[in-house]
N, C-alpha and C positions, 0 to 999 in steps of 0.2 A: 561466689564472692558476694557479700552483702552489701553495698552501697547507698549510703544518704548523703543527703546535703541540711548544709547549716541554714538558718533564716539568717545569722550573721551577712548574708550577700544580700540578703534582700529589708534589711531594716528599717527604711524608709516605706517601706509596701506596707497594704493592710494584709490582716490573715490568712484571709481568702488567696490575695494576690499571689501571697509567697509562697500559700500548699498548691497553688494552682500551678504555677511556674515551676514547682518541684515534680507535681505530679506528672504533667507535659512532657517531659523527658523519660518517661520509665525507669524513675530515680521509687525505690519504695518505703525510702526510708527520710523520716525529717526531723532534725532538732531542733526542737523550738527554745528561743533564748529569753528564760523568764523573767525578764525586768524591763526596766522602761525603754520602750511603749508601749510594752503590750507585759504588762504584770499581771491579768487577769483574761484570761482566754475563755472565749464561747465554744463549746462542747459539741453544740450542733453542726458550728461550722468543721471542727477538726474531725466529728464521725465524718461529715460526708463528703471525705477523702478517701482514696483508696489506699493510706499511706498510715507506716507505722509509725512511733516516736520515741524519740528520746527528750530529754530535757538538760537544756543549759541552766543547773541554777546560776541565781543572781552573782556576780562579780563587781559590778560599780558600787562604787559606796557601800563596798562590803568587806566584811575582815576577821573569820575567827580567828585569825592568830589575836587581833587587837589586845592590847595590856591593859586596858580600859572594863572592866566589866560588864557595864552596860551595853557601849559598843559591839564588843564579843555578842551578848545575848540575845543583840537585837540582828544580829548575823546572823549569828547559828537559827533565828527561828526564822530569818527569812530562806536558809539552803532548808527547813523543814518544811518550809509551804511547797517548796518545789519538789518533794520527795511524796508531799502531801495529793501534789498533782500529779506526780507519777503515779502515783497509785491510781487514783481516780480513771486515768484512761488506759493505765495497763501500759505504763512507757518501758522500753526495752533498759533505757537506765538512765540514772543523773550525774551528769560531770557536777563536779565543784572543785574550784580552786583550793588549794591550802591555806593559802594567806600571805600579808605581807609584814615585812620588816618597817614599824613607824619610823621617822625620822632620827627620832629623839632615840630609838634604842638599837643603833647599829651598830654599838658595842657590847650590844648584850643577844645574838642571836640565836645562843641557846634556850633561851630561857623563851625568846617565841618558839621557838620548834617545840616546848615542852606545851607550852599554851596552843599550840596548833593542832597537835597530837591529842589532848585533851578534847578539841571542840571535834577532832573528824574521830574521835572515838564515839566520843553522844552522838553526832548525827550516823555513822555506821550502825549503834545499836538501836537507835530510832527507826534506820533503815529497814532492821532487822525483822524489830516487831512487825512491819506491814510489808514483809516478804519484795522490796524494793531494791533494785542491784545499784547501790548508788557507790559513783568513783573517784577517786582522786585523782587531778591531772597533775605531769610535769611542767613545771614551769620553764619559762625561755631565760637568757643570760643577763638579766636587768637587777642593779646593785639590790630593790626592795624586795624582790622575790625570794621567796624561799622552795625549795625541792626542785631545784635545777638539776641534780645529780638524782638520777632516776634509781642508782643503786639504794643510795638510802632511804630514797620515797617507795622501793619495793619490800624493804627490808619490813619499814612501819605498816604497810600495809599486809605482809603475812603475819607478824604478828599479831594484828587487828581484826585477822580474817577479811581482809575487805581487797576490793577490786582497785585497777587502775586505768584510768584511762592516759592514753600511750599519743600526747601529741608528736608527734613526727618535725614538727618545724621546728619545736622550742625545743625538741633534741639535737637537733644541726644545730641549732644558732646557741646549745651550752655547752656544743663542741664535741657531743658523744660521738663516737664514732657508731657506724652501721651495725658492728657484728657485737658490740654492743647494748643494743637496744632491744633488746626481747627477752622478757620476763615471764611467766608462768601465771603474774600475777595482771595482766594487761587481759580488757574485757572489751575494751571500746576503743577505737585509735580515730582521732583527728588525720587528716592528711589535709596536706598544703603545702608549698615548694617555700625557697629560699635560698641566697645565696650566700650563706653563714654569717654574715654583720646586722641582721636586724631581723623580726618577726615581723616577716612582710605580708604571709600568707597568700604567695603568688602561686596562680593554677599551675597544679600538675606537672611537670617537664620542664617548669619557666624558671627554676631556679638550677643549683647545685649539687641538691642531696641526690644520694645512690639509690632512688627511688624504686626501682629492680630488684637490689639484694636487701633490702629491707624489704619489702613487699614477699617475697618470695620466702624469706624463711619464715613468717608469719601463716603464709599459704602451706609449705611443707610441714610444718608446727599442725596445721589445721583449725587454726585460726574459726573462730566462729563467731566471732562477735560482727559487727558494722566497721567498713571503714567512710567516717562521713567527714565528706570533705567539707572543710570549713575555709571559703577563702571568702573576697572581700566584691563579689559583685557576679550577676548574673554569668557574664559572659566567659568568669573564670569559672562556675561550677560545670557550664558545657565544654570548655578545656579538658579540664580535668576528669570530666566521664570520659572521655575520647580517649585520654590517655590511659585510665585504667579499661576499656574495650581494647583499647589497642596490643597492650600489653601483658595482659594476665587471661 
């Protein structure tokens, strides 16, 4: 079993602080979250870890679904700078969000899914050219979101040839059930607990979800990718080792 941890727990740290705290634990794996405050990373400091990477690209203040053009363009080229970095250091792969539903057109939600579909085709064959595994995650039950239903976010993605990344929380909290959730096309899985009313991202065992039979048919599947736990503070990434040591 592959295991990392997010910088999401350690945000407030500088670089060093947060591969150090991750590397300390005999965690080997870490994904860095490329946007503010730390949008541009030293090289030196991430070789001299003894730890591999993934990349969060940017989600704040970001939106290919956006109906805006510009908006859109200046998105899609910021999940390209972070695919741009995958490359650079040899990252295991890039999460990216799909995007969100603007205000103003929540009676038009196909026509984003068409414009979302659009922008993770460009950056997938962007991917492509520089041999980079970048993913698309599911999203959690919140009215702006779009690809809540993991079926139709597996679907767009065989057809696209592209991967996905398989959060676990925001699958309990859009209500999938466990024997449901594993797709063929899932490369990278988030883990975090919850107790199905909110994306709390509580360590390991401290929420609801059937964290056992989901884990386990991913291990009988043979599963190869990372499971990196993304919760929300130090002391829940050493929960949540304990629990997958304890368990699997």
């Amino acid at each position: 079993m592959k295991i990392g941890a997010s910088t999401l727990a350690t945000f407030n740290d500088s670089l060093d602080e947060s591969l150090e705290f991750i590397e300390s634990l005999g965690i080997k794996y870490a994904e860095l979250l490329h946007q503010f405050p730390t949008e541009e990373f030293d090289f030196d400091v991430l070789s001299s870890f003894n730890l591999d990477y993934t990349i969060h690209a940017p989600f704040m203040d970001v939106n290919i679904a956006a109906l805006g053009s510009k908006s859109r363009a200046n998105s899609i080229e910021q999940i390209k700078d972070s695919v741009d970095l995958a490359n650079q250091i040899d990252a295991k792969a890039v999460v990216v969000h799909p995007g969100l539903i603007p205000f103003l057109a929540r009676e038009m939600p196909e026509e984003i899914y068409k414009v979302s579909n659009n922008s993770i085709r460009e950056i997938g064959e962007y991917s492509n050219d520089l041999g980079v595994n970048t993913t698309i995650e599911n999203m959690p039950a919140f009215e702006n979101m779009i690809y809540q239903d993991m079926n139709r976010l597996n679907e767009t993605l065989v057809e696209l040839d592209m991967g996905m990344t398989f959060d676990i929380g925001h699958a309990h909290h859009s209500g999938i059930s466990p024997d449901a959730m594993y797709f063929d096309s899932i490369k990278h899985i988030h883990a975090h607990d919850n107790m199905g009313d909110d994306d709390s991202h509580l360590a390991l065992g401290e929420g609801n979800i059937q964290l056992k039979d989901i884990i386990t048919t991913f291990e009988n599947k043979n599963y190869d990718g990372i499971y990196m736990i993304e919760v929300n503070d130090k002391d829940s990434i050493k929960k949540s080792l304990e629990y997958l040591k304890n368990n699997f």
